[in-house]
N, C-alpha and C positions, 0 to 999 in steps of 0.2 A: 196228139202232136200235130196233127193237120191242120187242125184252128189255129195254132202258136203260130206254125209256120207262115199259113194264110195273113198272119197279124202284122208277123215281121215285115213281108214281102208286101204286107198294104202300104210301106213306108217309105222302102228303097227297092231297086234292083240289086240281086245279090247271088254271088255264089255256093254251095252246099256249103264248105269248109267255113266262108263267111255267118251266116245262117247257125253252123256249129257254136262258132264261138261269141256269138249273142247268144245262146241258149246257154250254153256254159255259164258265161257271166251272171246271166240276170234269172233263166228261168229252168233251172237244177232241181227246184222244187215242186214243180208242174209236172215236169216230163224228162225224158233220155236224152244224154246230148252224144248218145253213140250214133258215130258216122253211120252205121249201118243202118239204124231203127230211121233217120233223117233221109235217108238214101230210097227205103222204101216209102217213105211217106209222101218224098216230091215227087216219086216215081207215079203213084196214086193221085195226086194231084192233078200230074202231067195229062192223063190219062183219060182222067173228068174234065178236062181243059181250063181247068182253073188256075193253073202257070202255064208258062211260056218260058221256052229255053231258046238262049241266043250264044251263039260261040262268037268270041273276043279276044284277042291276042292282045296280052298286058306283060311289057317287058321280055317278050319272046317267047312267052307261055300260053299255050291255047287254055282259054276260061271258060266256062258252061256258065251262065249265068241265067240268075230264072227271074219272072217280074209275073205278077199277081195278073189275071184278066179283070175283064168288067164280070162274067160268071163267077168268078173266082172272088170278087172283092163285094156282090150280091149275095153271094153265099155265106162268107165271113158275117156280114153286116146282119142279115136276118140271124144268127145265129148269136150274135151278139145283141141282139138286141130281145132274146129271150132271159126270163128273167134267172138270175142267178141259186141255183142249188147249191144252197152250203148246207142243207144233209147229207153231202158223199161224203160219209166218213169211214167208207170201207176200206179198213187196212188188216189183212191177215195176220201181222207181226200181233194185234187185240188182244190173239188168240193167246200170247203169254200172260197176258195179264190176267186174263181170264181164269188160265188155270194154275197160277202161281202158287195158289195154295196146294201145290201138288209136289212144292220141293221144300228143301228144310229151309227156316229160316233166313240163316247164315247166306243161302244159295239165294234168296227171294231179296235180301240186301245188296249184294254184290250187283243181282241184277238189276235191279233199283240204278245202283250208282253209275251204273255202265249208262245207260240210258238217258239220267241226266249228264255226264261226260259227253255221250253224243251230241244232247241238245246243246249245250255248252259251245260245243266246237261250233253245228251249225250257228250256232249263234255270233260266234267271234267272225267266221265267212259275213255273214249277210253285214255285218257292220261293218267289214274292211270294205264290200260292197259300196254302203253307204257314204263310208268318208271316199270314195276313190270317186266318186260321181262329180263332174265340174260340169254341171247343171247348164251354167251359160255357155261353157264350150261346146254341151252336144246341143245343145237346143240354133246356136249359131252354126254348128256344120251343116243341121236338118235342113236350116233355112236356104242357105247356099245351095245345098242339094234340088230343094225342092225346083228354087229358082233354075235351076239348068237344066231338069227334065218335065217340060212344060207336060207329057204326059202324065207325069205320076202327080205334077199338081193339081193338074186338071180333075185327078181322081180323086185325091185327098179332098180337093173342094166338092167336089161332088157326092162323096161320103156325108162331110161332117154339114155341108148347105151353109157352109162360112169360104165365103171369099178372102176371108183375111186370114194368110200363110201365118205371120207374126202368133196371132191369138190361137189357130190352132196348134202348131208346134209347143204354146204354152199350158195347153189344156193337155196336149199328149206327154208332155215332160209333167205336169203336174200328177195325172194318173199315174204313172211310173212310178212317179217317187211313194205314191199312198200305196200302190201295190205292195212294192220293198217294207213300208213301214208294217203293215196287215203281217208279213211275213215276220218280222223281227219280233211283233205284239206279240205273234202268236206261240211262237218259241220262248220268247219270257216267261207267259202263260204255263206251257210244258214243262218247262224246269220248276218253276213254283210248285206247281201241281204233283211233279213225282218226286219233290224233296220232302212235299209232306207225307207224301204216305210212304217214303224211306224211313221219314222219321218216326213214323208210326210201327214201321215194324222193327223197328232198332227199339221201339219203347213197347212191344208185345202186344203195342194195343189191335192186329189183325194177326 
């Protein structure tokens, strides 16, 4: 969760609660978007000095607001720019599948369907996801943003080694949108996957 966080706050300056509900939205599939697990993780950031927290009164409310450091946005970037492990496919839930053959049939179907139901559902989130994204409206707030906090553009340039605000906010909205798709692929994938071998075992051939 540290890395997410680290990612988000390489963007904008942002509150916990804020911070929450970007995670919710887009990244439910990564990581926890309990206030609690986000609360200890900036806390731990705080700590390594890789954010910075500033109080702000907005509308009469004191605001805790955190923004990424240059350690903090060094740290991200080397880390990011190691190469990507898509062998973690460590999930304990395996461990059903694994020993499925251990209940009656009848019981090994049920669970079958349960599972493609779930994939199902996530699958109907990630596309309401999809269609709800107005592409050029966020990509025109980023910009506005970026232009009003000459520090974080300064950072974003000094990241990506492009001066040009426009092209990166289009590479960062582009990656966005492939991440979302990867996630949709890969749940279609899942459902295919465990309708055949539901139907496999509706026809006794395991």
């Amino acid at each position: 969760m540290d890395k997410i966080i680290l990612g988000i706050l390489m963007l904008k300056r942002l509150t916990v609660y804020e911070i929450r509900n970007i995670i919710k939205k887009n990244f439910q599939s990564m990581c926890s978007d309990s206030l609690g697990s986000i609360n200890v993780s900036v806390k731990k950031l705080l700590t390594a000095k890789m954010v910075t927290c500033s109080e702000i009164v907005e509308n009469g409310v004191n605001k805790k607001r955190y923004s990424i450091t240059e350690l903090g946005r060094n740290h991200f970037l080397e880390w990011l720019k190691t190469p990507l492990d898509m062998s973690k496919t460590k999930n304990m839930d395996l461990g059903k599948l694994l020993f499925m053959g251990l209940v009656p049939i009848e019981e090994r179907i049920a669970i079958l369907s349960e599972i493609i139901s779930s994939l199902e559902n996530e699958l109907l989130e990630l596309n309401d996801i999809q269609k709800s994204i107005r592409e050029s409206d966020e990509k025109e707030q980023m910009i506005i943003y970026l232009n009003s906090d000459s520090e974080y553009s300064l950072g974003i340039q000094s990241a990506t080694q492009n001066s040009d605000i426009i092209e990166t906010v289009n590479s960062i909205g582009n990656f966005e949108a492939i991440t979302l798709q990867y996630g949709i692929d890969s749940v279609k994938f899942q459902i295919e996957w465990f309708t055949k071998l539901r139907d496999k075992a509706v026809n006794k051939e395991i």
